[in-house]
RODREN-413143 format. One record per atom (N, C-alpha, C): residue in three letters; x negated, y, z negated. Coordinates in nm, 3 decimals, always signed. Atoms other than C-alpha are relative to their C-alpha. Example, Ala and Ser with C-alpha at 12.3 -4.5 7.8 and 13.67 -1.06 7.14 Angstrom:
("ALA" (-0.089 -0.119 +0.000)),
("ALA" (-1.230 -0.450 -0.780)),
("ALA" (-0.090 +0.120 +0.000)),
("SER" (+0.082 -0.119 +0.006)),
("SER" (-1.367 -0.106 -0.714)),
("SER" (+0.077 +0.109 -0.073)),
END
This chain:
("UNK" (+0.137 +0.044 +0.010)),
("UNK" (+1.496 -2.265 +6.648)),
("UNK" (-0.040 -0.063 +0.133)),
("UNK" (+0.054 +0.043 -0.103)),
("UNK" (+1.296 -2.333 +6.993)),
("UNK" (-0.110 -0.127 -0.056)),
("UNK" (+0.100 +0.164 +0.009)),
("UNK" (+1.121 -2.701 +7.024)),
("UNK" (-0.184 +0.076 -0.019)),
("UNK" (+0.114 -0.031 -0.008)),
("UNK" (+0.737 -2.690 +6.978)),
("UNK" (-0.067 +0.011 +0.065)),
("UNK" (+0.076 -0.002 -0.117)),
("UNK" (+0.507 -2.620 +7.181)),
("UNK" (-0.163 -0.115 -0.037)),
("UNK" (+0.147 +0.105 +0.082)),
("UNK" (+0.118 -2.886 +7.167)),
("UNK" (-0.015 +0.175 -0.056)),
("UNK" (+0.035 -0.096 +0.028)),
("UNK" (+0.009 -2.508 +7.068)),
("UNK" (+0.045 -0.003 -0.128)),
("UNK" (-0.026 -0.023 +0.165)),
("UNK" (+0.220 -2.508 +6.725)),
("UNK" (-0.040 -0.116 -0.018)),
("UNK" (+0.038 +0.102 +0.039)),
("UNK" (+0.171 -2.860 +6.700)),
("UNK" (-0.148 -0.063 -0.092)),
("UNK" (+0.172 -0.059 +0.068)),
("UNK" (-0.225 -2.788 +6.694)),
("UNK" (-0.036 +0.040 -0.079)),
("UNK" (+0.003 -0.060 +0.097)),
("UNK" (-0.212 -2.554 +6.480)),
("UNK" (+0.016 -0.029 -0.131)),
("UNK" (-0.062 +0.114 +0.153)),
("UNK" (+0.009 -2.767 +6.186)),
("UNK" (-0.118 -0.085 -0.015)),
("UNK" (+0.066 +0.089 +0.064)),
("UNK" (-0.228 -3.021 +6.243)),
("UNK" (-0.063 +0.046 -0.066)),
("UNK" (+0.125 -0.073 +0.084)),
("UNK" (-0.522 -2.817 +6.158)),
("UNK" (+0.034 +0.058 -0.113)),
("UNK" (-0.105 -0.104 +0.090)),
("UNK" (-0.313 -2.614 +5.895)),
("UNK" (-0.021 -0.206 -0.101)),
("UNK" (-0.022 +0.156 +0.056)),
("UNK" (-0.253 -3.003 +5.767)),
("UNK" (-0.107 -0.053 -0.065)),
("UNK" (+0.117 +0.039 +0.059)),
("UNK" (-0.595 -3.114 +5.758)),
("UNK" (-0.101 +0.053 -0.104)),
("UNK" (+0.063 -0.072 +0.110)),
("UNK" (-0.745 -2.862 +5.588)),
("UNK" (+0.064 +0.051 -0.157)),
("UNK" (-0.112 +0.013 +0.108)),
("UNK" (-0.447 -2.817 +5.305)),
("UNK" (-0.027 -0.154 -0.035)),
("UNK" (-0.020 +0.123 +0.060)),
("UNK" (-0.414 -3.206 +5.294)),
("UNK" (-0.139 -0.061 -0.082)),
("UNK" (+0.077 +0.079 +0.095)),
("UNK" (-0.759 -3.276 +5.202)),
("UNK" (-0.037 +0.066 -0.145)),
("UNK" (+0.029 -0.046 +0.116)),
("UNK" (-0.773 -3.029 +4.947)),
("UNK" (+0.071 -0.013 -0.061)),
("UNK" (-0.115 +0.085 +0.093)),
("UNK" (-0.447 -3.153 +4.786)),
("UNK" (-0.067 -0.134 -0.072)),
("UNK" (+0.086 +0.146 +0.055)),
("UNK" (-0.654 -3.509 +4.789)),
("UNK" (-0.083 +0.033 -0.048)),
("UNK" (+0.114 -0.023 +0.119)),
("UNK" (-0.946 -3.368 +4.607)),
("UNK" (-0.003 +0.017 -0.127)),
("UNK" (-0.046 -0.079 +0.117)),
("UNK" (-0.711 -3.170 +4.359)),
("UNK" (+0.042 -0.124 -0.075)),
("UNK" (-0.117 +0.139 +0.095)),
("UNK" (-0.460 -3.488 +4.296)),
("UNK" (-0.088 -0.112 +0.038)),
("UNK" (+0.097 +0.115 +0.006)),
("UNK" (-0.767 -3.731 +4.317)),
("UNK" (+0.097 -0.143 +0.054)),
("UNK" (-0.126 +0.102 -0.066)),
("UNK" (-0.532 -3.971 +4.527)),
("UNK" (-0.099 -0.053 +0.089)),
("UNK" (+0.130 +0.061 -0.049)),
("UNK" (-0.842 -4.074 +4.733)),
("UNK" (-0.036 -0.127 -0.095)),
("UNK" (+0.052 +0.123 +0.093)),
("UNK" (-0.966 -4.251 +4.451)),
("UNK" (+0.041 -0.135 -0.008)),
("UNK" (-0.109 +0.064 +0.013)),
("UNK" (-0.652 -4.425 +4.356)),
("UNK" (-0.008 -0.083 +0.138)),
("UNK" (-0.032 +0.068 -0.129)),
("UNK" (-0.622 -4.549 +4.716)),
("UNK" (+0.164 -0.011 +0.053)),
("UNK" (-0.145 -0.028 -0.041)),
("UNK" (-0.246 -4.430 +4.720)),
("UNK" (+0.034 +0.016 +0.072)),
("UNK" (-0.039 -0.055 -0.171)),
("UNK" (-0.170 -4.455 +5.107)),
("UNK" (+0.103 +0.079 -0.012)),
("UNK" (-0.143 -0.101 -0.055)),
("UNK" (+0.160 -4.324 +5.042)),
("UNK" (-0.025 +0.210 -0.077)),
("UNK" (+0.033 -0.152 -0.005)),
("UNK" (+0.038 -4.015 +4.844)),
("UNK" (-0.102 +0.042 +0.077)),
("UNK" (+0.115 -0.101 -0.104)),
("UNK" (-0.275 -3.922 +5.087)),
("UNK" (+0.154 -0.009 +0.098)),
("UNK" (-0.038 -0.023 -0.096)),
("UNK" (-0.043 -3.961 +5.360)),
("UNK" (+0.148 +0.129 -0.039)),
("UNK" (-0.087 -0.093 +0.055)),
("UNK" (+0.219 -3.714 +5.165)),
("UNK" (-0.044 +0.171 -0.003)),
("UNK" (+0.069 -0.077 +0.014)),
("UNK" (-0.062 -3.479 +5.103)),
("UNK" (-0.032 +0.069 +0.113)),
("UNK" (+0.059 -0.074 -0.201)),
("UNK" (-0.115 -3.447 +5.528)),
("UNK" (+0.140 +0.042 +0.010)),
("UNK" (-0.159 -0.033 -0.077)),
("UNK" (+0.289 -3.444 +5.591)),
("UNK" (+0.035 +0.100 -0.014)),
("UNK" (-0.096 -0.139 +0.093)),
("UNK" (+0.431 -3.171 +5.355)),
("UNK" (-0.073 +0.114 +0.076)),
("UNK" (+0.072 -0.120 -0.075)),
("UNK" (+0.188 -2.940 +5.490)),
("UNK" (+0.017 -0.010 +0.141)),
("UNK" (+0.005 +0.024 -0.114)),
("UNK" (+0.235 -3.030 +5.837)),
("UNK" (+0.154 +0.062 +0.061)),
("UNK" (-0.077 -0.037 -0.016)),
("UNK" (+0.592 -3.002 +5.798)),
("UNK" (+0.024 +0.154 +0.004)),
("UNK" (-0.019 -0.102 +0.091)),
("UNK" (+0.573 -2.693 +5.615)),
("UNK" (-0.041 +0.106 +0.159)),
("UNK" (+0.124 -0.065 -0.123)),
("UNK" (+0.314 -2.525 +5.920)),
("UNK" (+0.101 -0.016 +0.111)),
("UNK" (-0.048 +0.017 -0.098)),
("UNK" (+0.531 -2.644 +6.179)),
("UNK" (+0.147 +0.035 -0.012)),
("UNK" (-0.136 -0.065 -0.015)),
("UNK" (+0.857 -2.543 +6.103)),
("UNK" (-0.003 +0.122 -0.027)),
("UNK" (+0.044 -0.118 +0.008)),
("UNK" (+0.717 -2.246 +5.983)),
("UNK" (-0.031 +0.103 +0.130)),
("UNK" (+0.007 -0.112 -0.091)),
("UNK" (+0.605 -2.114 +6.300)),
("UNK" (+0.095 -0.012 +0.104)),
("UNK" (-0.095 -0.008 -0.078)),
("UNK" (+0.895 -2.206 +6.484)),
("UNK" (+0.148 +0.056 -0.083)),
("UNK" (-0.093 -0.061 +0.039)),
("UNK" (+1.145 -2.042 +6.258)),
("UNK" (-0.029 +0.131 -0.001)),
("UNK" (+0.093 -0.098 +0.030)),
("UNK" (+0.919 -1.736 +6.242)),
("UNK" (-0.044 +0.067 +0.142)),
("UNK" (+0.005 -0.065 -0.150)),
("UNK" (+0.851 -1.730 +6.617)),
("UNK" (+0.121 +0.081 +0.072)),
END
């Protein structure tokens, strides 16, 4: 597996943001004010995106 490049990095985020907030809309974790699940809701996907395109590259 080669390190990341900002280029995949970018990408996860965005990949992240747009997955994570629709996780928080689905699992109403906004509401709640659950820092640790919103911030679960950005990671997993982030992870997911980013190791993804470096195992894949």
């Amino acid at each position: 597996m080669r390190p990341p490049t900002r280029s995949d990095v970018r990408v996860a985020a965005a990949t992240a943001a747009i997955v994570g907030t629709i996780l928080c809309m689905i699992n109403g974790s906004y509401r709640a004010g659950n820092v640790s699940g919103i911030g679960l809701n950005y990671l997993v996907p982030l992870l997911v995106s980013l190791v993804s395109r470096l195992v894949g590259a």
